[in-house]
N, C-alpha and C positions, 0 to 999 in steps of 0.2 A: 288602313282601316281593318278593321278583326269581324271575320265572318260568323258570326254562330251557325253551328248546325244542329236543325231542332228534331232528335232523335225522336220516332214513336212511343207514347210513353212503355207498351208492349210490346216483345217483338212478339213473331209468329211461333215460335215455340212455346214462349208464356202460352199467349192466347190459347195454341193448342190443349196445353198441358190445364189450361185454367176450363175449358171444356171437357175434356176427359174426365175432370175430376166434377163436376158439374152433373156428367150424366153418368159418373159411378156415385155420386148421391141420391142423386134420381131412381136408379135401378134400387139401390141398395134399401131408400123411403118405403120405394113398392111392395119390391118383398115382403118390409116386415109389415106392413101395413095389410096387407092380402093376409100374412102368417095370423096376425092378431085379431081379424076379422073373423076368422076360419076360426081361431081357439074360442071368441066370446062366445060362438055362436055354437059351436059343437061341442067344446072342451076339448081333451086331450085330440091333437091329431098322429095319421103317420109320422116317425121320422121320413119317409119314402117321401111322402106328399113334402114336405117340409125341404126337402135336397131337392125332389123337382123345380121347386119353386125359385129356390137358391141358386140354382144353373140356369134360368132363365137371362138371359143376357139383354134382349131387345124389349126397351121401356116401353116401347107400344104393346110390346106383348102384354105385358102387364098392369099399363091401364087397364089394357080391353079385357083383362081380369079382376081387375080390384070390386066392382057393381056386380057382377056372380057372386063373390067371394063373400057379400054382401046378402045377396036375394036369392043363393041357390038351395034346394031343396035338402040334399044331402052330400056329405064328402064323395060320396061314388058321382054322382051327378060331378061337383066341380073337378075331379081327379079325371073323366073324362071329356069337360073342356080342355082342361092342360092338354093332355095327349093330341087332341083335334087342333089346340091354336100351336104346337110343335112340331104336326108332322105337314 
């Protein structure tokens, strides 16, 4: 009699790799979504501000930015969240 063996359909390296790419979406949505938020509302921004925002790596970071990015008063105001939620 012939055994099958029933492989996972993913192994753990998929999986892995299928998360990483997951939350480099994630990160990568935030961003531009914070950047596009910032331009409707101010117009032109820094390149500076624009590369801070691009080197943020932690997607909580950047939730906890996208509603400023939104409701805040001026670019100096949110350019000194960034600083505060990095250091």
């Amino acid at each position: 009699m012939r055994r099958s063996v029933i492989m996972p359909f993913l192994s753990t390296i998929e999986e892995m790799a299928l998360e990483e790419g997951a939350k480099s979406g994630a990160k990568l949505t935030s961003q531009k979504y914070i950047i596009l938020a910032l331009q409707s509302r101010f117009g032109e921004i820094p390149n500076s501000l624009i590369e801070t925002i691009n080197q943020i790596e932690d997607v909580s970071v950047l939730e906890s930015l996208f509603v400023p990015s939104i409701t805040i008063n001026s670019l100096g105001e949110f350019q000194q969240l960034v600083n505060d939620s990095l250091s």
